[in-house]
C-alpha positions in Angstrom: 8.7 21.0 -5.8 9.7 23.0 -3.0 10.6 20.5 0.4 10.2 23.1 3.1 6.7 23.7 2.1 5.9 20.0 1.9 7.2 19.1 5.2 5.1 22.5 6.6 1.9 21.2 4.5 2.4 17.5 6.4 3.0 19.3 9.9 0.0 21.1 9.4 -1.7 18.1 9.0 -0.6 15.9 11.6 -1.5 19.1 14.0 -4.9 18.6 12.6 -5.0 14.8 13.4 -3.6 15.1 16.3 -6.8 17.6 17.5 -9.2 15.4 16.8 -7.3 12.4 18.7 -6.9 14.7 21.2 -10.7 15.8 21.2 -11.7 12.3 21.2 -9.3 11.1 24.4 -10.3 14.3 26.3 -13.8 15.4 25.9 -15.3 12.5 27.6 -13.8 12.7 30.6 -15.1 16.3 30.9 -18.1 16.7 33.0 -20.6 19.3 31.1 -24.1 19.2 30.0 -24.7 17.1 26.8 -26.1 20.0 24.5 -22.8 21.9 25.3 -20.7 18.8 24.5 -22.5 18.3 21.4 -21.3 22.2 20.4 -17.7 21.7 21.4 -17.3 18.5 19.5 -19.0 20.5 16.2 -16.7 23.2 17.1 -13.8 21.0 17.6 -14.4 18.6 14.6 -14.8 22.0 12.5 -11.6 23.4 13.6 -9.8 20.3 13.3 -10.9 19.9 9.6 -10.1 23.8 8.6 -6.3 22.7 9.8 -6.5 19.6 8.0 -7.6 21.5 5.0 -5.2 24.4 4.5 -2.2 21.6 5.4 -3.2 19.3 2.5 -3.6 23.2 0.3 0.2 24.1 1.5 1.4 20.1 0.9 -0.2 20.1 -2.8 1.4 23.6 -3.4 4.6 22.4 -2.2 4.2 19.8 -5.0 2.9 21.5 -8.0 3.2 25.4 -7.1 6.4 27.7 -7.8 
């Protein structure tokens, strides 16, 4: 088990939680037209979830890698 990449892994995730609270508190106060906002949230939601991916990837090879 190797810490440093753990605590990297769980970083990586909270980064990712903390985009899509962020998305969520700050895209609808923006003023654009509803088939862009519908993109951006996709976009943002997407993103998020590739971050929140590869963290839990590096966390579980923190735990069980070499």
């Amino acid at each position: 088990m190797n810490v440093g990449t753990v605590a990297v892994g769980a970083g990586v995730v909270a980064l990712g939680v903390g985009i899509l609270y962020g998305a969520k508190r700050l895209l609808p106060r923006t003023e654009m037209p509803d088939e862009i906002a519908t993109y951006v949230r996709l976009l943002t939601a997407l993103f998020a979830g590739v971050v929140i991916t590869l963290g839990l990837l590096v966390t579980l090879f923190g735990f069980f890698g070499a």
